[in-house]
C-alpha positions in Angstrom: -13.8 31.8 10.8 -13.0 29.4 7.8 -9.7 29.2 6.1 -9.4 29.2 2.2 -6.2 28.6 2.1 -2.9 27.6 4.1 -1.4 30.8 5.9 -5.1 33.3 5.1 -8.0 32.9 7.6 -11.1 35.0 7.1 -13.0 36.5 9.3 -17.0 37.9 7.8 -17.1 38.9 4.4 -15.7 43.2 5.3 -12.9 42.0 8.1 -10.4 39.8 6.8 -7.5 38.6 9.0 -3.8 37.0 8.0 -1.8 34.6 9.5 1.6 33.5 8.4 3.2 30.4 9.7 6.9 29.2 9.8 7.3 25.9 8.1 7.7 24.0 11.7 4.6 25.7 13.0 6.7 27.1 16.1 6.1 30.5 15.2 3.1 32.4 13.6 2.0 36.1 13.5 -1.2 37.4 12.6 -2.4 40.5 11.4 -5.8 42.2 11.7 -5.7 45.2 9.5 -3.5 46.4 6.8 -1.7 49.2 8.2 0.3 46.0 10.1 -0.7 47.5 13.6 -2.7 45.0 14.6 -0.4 42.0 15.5 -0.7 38.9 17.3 2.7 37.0 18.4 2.5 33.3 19.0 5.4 31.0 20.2 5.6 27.7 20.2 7.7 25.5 23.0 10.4 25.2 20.0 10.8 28.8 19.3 11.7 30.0 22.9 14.5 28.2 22.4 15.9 30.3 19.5 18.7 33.0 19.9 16.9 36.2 20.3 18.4 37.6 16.9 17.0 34.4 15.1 14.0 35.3 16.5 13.4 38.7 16.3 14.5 38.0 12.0 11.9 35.5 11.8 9.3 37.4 13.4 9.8 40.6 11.0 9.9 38.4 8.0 6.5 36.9 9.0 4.6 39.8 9.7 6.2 41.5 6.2 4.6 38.2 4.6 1.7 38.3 6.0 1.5 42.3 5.8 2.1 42.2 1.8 -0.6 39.1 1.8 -3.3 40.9 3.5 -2.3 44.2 1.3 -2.4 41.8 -1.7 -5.5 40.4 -0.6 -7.3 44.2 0.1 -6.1 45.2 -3.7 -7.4 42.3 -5.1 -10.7 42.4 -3.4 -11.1 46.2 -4.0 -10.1 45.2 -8.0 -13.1 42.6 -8.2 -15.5 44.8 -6.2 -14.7 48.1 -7.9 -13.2 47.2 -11.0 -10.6 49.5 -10.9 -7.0 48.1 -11.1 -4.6 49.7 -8.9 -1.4 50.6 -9.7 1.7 47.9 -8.4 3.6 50.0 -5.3 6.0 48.5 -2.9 3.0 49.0 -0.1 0.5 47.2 -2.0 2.2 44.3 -3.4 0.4 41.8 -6.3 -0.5 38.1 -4.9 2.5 37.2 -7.4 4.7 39.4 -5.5 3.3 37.5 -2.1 4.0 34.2 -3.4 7.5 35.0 -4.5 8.8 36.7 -1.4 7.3 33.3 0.3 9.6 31.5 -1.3 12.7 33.4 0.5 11.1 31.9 4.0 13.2 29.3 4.9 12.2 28.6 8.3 
C-alpha cells in the first residue's frame, strides 16, 4: 500500500481504496469500492466519548467525502486511461468538487 496523498491510500494499480480522516484523527472511514458498500469504521478512544448524534453526523459526512473522492478519483483515472471526459453528475463529483466539500469538515 503507499499513500500519495493525505486522506487517499492505494492499493495495486486496478484496486484503489479511500480513507478519510477527521482533523483529530479520532475517527476515520474507509471505502473499498465506489458504490460506498464497502466500509470500514474506526474509532478512536476520543470518539467513543461523543454524543451518538455527533457521531453518527460525523460518520456520514466522512464516508460522503471519501465516497465523492474515490468517485472523483475513478472519473479521473478512467479520463486519463480512456480519454473520454465524463460528464460532471452529482454521483461522480470532479476532484474540485472533493476539495471544496472538504472544506465544510470541521471536525
Amino acid at each position: 500500500m503507499r499513500f500519495e496523498e493525505a486522506g487517499v491510500a492505494v492499493i495495486g494499480d486496478q484496486d484503489w481504496t479511500v480513507a478519510e480522516w477527521s482533523r483529530d484523527g479520532a475517527l476515520m472511514v474507509k471505502l473499498g469500492d465506489p458504490s460506498g458498500r464497502d466500509v470500514q469504521v474506526e474509532l478512536e478512544r476520543d470518539a467513543m466519548s461523543w454524543p451518538a448524534e455527533v457521531l453518527a453526523d460525523r460518520i456520514m459526512r466522512l464516508h460522503r467525502l471519501a465516497l465523492m473522492r474515490l468517485r472523483a478519483e475513478t472519473r479521473e483515472r478512467s479520463r486519463k486511461e480512456s480519454g473520454v471526459e465524463w460528464s460532471l453528475q452529482a454521483g461522480w463529483p470532479s476532484l474540485v468538487d472533493v476539495d471544496e466539500y472538504r472544506l465544510t469538515i470541521d471536525f
